[in-house]
PDB file of N, H, CA, C and O in Angstrom:
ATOM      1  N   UNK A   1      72.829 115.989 109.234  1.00  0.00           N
ATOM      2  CA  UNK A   1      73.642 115.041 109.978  1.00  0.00           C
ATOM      3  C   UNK A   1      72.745 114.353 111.007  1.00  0.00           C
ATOM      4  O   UNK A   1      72.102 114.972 111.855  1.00  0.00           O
ATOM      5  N   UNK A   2      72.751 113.042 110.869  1.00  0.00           N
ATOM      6  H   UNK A   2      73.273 112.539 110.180  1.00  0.00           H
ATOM      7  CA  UNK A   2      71.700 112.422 112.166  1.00  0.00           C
ATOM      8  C   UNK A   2      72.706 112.060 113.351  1.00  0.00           C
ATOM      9  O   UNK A   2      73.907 112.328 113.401  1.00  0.00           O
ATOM     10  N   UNK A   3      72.014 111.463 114.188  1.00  0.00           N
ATOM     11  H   UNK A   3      71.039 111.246 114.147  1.00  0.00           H
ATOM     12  CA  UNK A   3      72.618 111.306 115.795  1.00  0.00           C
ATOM     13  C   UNK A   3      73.768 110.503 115.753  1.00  0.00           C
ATOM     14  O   UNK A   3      74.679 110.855 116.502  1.00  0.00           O
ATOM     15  N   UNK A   4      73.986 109.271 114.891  1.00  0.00           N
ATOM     16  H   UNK A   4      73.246 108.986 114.282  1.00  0.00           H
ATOM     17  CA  UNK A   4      75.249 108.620 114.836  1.00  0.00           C
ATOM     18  C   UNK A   4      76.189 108.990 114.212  1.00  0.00           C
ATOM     19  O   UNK A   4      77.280 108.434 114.343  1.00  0.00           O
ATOM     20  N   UNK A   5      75.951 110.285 113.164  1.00  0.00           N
ATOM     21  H   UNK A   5      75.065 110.736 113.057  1.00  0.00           H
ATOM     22  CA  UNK A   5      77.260 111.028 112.737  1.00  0.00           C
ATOM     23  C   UNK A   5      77.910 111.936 113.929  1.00  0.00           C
ATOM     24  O   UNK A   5      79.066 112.080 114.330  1.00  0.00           O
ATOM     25  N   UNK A   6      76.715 112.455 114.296  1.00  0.00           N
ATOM     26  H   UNK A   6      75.777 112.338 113.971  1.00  0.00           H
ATOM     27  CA  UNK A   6      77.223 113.344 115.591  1.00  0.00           C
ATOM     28  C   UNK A   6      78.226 112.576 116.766  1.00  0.00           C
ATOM     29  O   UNK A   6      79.213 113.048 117.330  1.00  0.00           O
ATOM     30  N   UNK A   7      77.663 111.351 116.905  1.00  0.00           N
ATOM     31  H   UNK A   7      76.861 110.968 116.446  1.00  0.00           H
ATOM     32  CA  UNK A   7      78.457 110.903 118.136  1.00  0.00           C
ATOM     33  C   UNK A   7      80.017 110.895 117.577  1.00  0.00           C
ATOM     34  O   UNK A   7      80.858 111.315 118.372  1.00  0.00           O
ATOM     35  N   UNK A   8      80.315 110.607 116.730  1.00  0.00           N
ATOM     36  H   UNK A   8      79.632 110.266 116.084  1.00  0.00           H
ATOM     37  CA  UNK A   8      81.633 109.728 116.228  1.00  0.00           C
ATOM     38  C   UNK A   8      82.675 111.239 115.935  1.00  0.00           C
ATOM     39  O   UNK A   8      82.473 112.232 115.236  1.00  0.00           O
ATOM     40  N   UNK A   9      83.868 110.827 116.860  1.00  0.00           N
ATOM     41  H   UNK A   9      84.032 110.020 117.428  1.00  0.00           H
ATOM     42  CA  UNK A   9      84.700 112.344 117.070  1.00  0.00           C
ATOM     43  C   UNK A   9      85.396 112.300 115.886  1.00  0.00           C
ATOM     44  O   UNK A   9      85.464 111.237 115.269  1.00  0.00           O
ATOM     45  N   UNK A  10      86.031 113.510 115.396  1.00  0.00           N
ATOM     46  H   UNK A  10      85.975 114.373 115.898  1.00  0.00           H
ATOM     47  CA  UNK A  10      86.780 113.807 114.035  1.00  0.00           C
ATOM     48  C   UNK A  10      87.934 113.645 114.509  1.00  0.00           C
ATOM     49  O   UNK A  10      88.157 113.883 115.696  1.00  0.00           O
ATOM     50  N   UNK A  11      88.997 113.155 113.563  1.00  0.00           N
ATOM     51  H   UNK A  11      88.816 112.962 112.599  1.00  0.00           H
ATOM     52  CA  UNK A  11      90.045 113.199 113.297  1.00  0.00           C
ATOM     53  C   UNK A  11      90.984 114.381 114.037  1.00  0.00           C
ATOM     54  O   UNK A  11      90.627 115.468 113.583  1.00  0.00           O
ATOM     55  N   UNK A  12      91.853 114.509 114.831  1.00  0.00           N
ATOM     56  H   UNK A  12      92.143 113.626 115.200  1.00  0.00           H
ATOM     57  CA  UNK A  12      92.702 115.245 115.193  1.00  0.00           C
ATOM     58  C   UNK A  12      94.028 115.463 114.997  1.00  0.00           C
ATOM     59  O   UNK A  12      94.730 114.453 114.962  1.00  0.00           O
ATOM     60  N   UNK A  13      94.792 116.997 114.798  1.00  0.00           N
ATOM     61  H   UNK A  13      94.222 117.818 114.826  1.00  0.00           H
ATOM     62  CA  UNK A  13      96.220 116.350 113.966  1.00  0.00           C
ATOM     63  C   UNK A  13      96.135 116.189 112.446  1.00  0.00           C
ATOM     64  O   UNK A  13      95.151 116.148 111.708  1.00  0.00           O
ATOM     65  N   UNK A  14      97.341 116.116 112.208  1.00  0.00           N
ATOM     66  H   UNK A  14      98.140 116.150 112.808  1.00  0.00           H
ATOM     67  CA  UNK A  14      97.784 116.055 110.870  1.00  0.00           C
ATOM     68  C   UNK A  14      98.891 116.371 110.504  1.00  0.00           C
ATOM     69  O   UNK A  14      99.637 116.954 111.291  1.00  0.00           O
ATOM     70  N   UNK A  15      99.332 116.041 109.086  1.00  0.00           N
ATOM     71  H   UNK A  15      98.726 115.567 108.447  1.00  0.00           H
ATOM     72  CA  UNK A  15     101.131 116.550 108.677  1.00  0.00           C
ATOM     73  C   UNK A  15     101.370 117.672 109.327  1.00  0.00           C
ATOM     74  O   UNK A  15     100.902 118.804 109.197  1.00  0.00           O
ATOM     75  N   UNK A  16     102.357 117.106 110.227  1.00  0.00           N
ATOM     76  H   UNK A  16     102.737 116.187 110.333  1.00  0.00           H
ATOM     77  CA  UNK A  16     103.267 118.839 110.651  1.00  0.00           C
ATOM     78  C   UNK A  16     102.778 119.280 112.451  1.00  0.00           C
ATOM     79  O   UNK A  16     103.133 120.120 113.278  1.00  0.00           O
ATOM     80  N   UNK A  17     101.711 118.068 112.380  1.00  0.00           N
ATOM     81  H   UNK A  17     101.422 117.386 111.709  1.00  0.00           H
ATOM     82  CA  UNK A  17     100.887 118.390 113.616  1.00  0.00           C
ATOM     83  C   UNK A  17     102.070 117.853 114.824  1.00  0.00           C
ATOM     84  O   UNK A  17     102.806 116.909 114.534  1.00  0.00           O
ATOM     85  N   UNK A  18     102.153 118.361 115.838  1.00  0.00           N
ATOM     86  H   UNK A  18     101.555 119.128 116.073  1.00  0.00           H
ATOM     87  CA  UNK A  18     102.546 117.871 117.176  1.00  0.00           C
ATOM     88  C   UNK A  18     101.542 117.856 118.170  1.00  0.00           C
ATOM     89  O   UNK A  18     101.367 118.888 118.818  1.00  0.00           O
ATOM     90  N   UNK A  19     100.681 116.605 118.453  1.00  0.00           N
ATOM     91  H   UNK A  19     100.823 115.766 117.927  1.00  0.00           H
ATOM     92  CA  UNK A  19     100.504 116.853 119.669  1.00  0.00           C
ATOM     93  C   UNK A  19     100.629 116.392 121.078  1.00  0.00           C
ATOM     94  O   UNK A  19     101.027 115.242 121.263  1.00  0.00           O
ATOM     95  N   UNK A  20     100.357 117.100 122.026  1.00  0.00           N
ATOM     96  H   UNK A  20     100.034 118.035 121.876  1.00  0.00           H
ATOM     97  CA  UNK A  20     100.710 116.343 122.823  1.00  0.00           C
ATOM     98  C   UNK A  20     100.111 115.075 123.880  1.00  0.00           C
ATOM     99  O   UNK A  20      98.907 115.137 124.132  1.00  0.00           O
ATOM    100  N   UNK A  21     100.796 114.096 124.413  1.00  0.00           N
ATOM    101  H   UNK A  21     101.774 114.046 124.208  1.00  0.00           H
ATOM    102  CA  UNK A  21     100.820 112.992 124.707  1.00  0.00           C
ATOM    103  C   UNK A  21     100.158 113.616 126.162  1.00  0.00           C
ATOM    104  O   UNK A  21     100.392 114.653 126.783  1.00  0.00           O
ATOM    105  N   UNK A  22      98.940 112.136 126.466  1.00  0.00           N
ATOM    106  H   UNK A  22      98.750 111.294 125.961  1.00  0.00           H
ATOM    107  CA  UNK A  22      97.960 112.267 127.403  1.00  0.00           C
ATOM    108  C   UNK A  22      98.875 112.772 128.938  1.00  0.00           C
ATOM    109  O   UNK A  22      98.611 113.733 129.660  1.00  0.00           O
ATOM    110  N   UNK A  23      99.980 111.770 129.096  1.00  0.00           N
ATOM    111  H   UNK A  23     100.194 110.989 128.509  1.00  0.00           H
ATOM    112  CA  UNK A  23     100.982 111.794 129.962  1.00  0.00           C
ATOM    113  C   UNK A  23     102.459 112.305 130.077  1.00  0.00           C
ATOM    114  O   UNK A  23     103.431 111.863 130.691  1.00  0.00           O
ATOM    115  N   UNK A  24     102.275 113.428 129.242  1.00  0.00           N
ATOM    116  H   UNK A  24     101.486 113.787 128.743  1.00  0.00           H
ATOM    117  CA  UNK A  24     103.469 114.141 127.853  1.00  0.00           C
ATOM    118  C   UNK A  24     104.361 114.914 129.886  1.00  0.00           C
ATOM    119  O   UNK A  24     105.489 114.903 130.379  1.00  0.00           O
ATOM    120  N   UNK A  25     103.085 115.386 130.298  1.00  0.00           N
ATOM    121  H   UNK A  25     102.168 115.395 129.897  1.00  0.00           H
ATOM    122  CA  UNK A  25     103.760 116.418 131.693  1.00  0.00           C
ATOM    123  C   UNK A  25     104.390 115.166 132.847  1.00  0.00           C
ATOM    124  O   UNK A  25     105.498 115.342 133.354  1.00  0.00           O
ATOM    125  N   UNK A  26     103.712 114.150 133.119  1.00  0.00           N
ATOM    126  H   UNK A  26     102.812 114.007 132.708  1.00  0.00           H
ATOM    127  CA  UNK A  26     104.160 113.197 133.673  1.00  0.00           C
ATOM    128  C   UNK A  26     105.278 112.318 133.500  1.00  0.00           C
ATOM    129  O   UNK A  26     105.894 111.953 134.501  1.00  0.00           O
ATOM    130  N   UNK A  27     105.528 112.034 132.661  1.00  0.00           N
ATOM    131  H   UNK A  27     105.027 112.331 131.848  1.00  0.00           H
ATOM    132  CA  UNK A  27     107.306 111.458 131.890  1.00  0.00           C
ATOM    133  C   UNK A  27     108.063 113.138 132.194  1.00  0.00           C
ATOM    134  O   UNK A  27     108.688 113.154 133.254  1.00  0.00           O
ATOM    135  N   UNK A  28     108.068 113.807 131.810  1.00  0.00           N
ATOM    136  H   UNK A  28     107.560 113.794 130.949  1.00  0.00           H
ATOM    137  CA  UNK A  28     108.766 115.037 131.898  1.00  0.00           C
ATOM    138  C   UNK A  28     109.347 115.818 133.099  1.00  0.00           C
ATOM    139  O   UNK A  28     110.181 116.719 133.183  1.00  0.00           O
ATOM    140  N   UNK A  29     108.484 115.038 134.134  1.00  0.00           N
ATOM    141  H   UNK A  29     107.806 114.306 134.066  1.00  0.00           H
ATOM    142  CA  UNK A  29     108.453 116.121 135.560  1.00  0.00           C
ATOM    143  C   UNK A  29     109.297 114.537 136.153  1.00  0.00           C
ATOM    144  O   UNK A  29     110.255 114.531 136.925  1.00  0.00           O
ATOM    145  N   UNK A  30     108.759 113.526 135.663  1.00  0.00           N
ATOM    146  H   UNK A  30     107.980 113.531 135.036  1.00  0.00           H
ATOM    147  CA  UNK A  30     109.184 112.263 136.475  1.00  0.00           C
ATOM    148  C   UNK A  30     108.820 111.186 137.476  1.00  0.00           C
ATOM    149  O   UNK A  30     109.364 110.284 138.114  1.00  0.00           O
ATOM    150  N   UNK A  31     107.088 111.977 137.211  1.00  0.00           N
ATOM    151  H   UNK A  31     106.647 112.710 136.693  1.00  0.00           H
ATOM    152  CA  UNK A  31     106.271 111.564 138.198  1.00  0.00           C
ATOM    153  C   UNK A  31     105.318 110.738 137.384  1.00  0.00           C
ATOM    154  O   UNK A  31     104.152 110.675 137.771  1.00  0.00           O
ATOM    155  N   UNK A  32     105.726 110.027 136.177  1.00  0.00           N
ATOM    156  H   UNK A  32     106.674 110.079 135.863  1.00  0.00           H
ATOM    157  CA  UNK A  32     104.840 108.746 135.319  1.00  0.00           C
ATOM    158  C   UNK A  32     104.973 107.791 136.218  1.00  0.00           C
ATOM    159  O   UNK A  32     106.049 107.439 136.700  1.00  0.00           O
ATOM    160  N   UNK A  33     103.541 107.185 136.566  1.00  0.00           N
ATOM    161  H   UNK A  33     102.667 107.471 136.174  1.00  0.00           H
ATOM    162  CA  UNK A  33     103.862 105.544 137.083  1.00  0.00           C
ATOM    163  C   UNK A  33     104.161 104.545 135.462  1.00  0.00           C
ATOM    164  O   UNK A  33     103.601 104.660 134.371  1.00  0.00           O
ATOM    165  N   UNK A  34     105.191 103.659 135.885  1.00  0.00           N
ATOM    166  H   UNK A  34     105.646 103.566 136.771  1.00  0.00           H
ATOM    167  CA  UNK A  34     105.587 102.774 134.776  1.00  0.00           C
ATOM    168  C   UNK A  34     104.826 101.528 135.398  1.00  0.00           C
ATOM    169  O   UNK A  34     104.372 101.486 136.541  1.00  0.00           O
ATOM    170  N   UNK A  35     104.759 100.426 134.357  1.00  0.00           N
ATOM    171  H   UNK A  35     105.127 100.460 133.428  1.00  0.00           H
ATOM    172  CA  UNK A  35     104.682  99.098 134.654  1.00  0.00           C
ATOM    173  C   UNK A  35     104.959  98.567 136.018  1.00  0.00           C
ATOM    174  O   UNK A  35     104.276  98.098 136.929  1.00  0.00           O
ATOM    175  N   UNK A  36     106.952  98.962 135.696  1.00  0.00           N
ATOM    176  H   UNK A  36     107.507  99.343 134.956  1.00  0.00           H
ATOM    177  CA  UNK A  36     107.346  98.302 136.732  1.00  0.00           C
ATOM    178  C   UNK A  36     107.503  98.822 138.277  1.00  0.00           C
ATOM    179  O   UNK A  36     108.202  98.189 139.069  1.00  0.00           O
ATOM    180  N   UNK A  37     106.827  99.982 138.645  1.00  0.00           N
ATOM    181  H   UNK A  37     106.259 100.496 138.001  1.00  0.00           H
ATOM    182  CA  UNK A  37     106.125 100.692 139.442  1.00  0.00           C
ATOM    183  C   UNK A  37     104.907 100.349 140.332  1.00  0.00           C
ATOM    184  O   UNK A  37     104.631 100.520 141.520  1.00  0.00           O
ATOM    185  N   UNK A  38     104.425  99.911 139.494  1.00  0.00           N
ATOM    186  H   UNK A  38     104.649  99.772 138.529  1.00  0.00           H
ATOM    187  CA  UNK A  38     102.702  98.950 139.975  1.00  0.00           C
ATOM    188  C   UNK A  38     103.248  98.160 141.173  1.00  0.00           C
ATOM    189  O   UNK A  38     104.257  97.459 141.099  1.00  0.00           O
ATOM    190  N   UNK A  39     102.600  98.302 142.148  1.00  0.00           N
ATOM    191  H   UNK A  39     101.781  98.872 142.209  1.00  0.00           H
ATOM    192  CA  UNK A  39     102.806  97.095 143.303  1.00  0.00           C
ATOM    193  C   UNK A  39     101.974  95.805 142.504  1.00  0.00           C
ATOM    194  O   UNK A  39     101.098  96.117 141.697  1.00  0.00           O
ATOM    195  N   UNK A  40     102.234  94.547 142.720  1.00  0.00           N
ATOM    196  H   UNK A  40     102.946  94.293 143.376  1.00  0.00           H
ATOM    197  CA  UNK A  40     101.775  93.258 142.775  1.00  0.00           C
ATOM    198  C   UNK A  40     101.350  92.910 144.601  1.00  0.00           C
ATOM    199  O   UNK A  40     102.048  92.732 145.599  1.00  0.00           O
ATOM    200  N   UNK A  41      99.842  92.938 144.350  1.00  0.00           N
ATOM    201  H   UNK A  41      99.275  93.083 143.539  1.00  0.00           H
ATOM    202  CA  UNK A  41      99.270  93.032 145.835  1.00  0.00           C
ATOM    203  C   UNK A  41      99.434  91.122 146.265  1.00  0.00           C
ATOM    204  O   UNK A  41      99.733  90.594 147.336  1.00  0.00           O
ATOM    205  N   UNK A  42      99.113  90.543 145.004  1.00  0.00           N
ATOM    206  H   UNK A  42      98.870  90.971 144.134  1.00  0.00           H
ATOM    207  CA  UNK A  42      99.583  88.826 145.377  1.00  0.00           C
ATOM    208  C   UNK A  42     100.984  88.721 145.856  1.00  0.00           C
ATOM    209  O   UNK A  42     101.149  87.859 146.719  1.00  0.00           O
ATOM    210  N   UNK A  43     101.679  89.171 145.618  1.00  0.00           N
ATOM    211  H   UNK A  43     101.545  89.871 144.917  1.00  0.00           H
ATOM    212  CA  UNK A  43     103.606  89.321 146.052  1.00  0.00           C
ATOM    213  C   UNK A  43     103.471  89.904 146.605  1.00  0.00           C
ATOM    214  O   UNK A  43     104.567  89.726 147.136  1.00  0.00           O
ATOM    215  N   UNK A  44     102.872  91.008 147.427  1.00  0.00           N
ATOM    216  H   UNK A  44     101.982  91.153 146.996  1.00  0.00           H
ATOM    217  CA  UNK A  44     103.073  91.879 148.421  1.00  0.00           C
ATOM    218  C   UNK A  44     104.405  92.920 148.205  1.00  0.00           C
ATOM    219  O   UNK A  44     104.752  93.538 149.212  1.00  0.00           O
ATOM    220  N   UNK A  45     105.078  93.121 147.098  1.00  0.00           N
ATOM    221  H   UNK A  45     104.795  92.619 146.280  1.00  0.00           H
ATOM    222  CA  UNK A  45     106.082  93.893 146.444  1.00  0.00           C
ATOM    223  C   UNK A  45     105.977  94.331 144.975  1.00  0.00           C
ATOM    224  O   UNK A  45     104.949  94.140 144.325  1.00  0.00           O
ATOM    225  N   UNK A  46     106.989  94.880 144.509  1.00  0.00           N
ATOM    226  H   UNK A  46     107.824  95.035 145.036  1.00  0.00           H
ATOM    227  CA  UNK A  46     107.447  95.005 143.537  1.00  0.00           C
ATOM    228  C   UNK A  46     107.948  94.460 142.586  1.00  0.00           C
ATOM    229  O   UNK A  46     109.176  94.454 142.665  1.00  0.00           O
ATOM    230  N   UNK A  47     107.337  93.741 141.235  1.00  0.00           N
ATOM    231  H   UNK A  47     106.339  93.747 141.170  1.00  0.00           H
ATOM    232  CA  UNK A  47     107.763  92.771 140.589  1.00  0.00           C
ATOM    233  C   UNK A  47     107.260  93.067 139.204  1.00  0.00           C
ATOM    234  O   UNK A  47     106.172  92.693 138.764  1.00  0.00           O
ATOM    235  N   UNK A  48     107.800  93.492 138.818  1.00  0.00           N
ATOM    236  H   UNK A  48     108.683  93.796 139.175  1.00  0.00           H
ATOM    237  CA  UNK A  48     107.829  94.105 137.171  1.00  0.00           C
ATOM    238  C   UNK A  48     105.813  94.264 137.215  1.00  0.00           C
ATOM    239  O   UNK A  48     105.156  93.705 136.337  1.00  0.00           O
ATOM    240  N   UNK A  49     105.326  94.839 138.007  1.00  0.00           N
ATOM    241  H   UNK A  49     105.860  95.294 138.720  1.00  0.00           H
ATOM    242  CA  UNK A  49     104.109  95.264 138.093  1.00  0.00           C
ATOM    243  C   UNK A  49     102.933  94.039 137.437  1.00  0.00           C
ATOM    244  O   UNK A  49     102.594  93.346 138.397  1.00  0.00           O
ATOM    245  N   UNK A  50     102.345  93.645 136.375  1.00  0.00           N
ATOM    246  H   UNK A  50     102.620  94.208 135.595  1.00  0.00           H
ATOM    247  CA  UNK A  50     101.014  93.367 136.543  1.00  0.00           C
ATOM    248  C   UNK A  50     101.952  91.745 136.147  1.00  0.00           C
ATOM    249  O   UNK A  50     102.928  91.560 135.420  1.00  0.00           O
ATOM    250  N   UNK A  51     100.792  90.380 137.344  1.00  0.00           N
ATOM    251  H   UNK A  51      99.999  90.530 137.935  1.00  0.00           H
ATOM    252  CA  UNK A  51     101.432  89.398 137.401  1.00  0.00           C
ATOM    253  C   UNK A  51     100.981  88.715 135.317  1.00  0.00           C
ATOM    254  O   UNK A  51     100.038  88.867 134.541  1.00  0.00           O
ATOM    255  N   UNK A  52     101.960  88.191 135.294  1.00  0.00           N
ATOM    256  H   UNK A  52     102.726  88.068 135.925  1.00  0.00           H
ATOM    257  CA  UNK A  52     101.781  87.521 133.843  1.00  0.00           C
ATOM    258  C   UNK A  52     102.158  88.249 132.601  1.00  0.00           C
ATOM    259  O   UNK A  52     101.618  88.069 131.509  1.00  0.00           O
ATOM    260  N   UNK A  53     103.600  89.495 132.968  1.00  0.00           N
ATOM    261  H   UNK A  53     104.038  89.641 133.854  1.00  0.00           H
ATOM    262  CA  UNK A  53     103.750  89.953 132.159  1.00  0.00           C
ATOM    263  C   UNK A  53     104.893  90.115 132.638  1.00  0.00           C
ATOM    264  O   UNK A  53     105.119  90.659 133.719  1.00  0.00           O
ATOM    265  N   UNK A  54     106.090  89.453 131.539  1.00  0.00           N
ATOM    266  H   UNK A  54     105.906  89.010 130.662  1.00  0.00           H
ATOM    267  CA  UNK A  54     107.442  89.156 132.167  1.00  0.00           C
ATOM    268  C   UNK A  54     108.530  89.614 131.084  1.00  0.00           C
ATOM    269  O   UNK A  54     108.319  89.081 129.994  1.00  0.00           O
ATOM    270  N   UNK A  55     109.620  90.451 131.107  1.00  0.00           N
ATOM    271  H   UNK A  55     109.792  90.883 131.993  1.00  0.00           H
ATOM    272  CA  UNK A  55     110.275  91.089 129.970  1.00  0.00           C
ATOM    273  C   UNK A  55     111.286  89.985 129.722  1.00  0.00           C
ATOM    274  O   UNK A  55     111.739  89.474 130.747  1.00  0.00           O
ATOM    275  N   UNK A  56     111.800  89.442 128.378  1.00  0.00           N
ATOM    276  H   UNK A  56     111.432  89.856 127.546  1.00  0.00           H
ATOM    277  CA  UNK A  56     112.647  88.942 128.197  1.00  0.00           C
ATOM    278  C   UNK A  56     114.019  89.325 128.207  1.00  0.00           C
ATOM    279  O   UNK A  56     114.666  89.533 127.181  1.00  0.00           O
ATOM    280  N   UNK A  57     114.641  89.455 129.835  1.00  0.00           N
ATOM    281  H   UNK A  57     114.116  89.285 130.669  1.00  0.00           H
ATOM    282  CA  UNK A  57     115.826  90.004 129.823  1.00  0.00           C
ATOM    283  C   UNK A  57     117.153  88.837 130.022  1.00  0.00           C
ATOM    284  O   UNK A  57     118.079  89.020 130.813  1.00  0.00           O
ATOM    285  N   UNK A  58     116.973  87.268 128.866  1.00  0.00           N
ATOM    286  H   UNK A  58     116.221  87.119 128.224  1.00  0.00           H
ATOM    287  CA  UNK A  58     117.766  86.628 128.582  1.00  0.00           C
ATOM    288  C   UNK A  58     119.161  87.331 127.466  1.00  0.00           C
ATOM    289  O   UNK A  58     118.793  88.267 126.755  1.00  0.00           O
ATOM    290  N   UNK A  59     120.143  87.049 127.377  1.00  0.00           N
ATOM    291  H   UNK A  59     120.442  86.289 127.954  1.00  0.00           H
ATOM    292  CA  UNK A  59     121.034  87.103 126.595  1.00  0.00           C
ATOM    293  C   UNK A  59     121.678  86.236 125.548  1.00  0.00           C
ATOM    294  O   UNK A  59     122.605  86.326 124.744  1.00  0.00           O
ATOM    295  N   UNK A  60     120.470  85.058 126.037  1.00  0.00           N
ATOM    296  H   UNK A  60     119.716  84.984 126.691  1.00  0.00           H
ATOM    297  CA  UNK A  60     120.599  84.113 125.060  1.00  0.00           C
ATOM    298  C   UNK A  60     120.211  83.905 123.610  1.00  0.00           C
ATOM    299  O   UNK A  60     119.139  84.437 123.323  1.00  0.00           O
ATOM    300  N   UNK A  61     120.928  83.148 122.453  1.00  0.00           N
ATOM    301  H   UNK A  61     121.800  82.716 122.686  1.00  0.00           H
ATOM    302  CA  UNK A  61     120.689  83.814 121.141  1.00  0.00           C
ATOM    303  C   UNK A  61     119.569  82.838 121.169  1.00  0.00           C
ATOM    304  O   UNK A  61     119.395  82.140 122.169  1.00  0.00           O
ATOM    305  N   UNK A  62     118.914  82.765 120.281  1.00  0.00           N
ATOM    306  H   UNK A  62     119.055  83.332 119.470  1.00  0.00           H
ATOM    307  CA  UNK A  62     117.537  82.040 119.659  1.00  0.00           C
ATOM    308  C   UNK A  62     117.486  81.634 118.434  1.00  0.00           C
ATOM    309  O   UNK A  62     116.508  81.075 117.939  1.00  0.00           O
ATOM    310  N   UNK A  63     118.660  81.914 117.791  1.00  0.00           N
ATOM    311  H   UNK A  63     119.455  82.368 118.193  1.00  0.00           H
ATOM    312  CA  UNK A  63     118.696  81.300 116.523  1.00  0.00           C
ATOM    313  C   UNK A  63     120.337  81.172 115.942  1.00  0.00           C
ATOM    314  O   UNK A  63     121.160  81.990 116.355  1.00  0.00           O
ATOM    315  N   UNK A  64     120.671  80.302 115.150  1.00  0.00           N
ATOM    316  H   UNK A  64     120.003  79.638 114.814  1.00  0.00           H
ATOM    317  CA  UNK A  64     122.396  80.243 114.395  1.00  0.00           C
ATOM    318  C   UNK A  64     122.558  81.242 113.837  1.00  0.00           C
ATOM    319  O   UNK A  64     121.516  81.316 113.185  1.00  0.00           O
ATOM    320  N   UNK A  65     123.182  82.189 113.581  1.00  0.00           N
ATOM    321  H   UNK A  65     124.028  82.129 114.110  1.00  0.00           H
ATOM    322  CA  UNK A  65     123.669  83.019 112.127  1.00  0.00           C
ATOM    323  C   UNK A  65     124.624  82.835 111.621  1.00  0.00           C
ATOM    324  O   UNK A  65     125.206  83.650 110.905  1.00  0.00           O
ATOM    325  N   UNK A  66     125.057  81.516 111.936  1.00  0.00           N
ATOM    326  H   UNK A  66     124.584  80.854 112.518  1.00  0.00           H
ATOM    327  CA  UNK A  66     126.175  81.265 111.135  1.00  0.00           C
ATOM    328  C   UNK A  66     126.214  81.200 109.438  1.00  0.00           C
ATOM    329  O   UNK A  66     127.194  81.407 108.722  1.00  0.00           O
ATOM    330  N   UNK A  67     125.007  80.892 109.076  1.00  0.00           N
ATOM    331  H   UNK A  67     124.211  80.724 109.658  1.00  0.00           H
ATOM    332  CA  UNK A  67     124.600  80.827 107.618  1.00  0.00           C
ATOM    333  C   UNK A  67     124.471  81.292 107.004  1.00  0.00           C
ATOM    334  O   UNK A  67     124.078  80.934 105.894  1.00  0.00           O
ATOM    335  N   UNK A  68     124.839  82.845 107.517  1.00  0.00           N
ATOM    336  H   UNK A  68     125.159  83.136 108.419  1.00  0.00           H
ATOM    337  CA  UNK A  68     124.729  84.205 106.789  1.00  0.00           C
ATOM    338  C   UNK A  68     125.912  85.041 106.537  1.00  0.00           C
ATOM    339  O   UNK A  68     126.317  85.747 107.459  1.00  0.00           O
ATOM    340  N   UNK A  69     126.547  85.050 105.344  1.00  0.00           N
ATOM    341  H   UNK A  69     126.218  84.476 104.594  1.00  0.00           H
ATOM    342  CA  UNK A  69     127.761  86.168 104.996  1.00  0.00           C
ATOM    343  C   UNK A  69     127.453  87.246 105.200  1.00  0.00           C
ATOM    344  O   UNK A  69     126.324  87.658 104.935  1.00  0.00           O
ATOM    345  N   UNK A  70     128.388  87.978 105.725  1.00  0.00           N
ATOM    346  H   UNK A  70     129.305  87.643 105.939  1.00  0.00           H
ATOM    347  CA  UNK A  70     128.213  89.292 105.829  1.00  0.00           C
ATOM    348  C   UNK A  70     127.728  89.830 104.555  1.00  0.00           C
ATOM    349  O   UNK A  70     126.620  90.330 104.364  1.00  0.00           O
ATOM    350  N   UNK A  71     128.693  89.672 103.684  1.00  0.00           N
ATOM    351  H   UNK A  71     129.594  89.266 103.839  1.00  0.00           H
ATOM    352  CA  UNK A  71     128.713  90.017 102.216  1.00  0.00           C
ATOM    353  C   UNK A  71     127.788  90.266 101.481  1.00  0.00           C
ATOM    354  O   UNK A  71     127.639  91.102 100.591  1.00  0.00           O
ATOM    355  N   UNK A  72     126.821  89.078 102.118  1.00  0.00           N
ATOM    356  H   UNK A  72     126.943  88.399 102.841  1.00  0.00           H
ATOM    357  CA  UNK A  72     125.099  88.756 101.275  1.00  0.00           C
ATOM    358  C   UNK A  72     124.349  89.707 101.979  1.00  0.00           C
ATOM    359  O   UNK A  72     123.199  89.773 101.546  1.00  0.00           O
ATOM    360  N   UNK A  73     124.579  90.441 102.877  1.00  0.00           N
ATOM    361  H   UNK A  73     125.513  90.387 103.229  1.00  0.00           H
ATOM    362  CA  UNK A  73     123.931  91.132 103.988  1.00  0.00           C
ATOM    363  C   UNK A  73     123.401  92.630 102.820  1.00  0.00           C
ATOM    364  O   UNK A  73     122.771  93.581 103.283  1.00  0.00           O
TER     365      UNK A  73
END
C-alpha cells in the first residue's frame, strides 16, 4: 500500500448499521445551535441567522391545479 492509499479513510457503517450523528447528544439534550439561533452581527439581532438565507414561509400557491383530475392522479 503506498502513501495515498493510506491517507484516504475507509468506508464506515453499513446495512443494519446505526450510527451516530456528529451532534446526535446536542439535538437530544436541546442544546443544538440551529440556523435560526445564529446572531446576525450586521442586524445586531436575531434573524433567521446567516444574512442571504431566507425560508419560504409564503402560503401562496405557485402554480394552477386545476388541470388535474383527481381520478388521473
Amino acid at each position: 500500500m503506498n502513501a495515498f492509499e493510506q491517507s484516504i479513510p475507509s468506508a464506515q457503517g453499513g446495512v443494519g448499521d446505526s450510527p451516530v450523528h456528529e451532534s446526535a447528544h446536542l439535538h437530544v439534550s436541546g442544546s443544538a445551535t440551529y440556523i435560526d439561533d445564529i446572531a446576525d452581527p450586521a442586524l445586531g439581532a436575531r434573524y433567521g441567522g446567516l444574512k442571504g438565507i431566507h425560508a419560504d414561509t409564503s402560503f401562496q400557491r405557485y402554480s394552477d391545479s386545476t388541470g388535474c383530475a383527481p381520478s388521473a392522479a
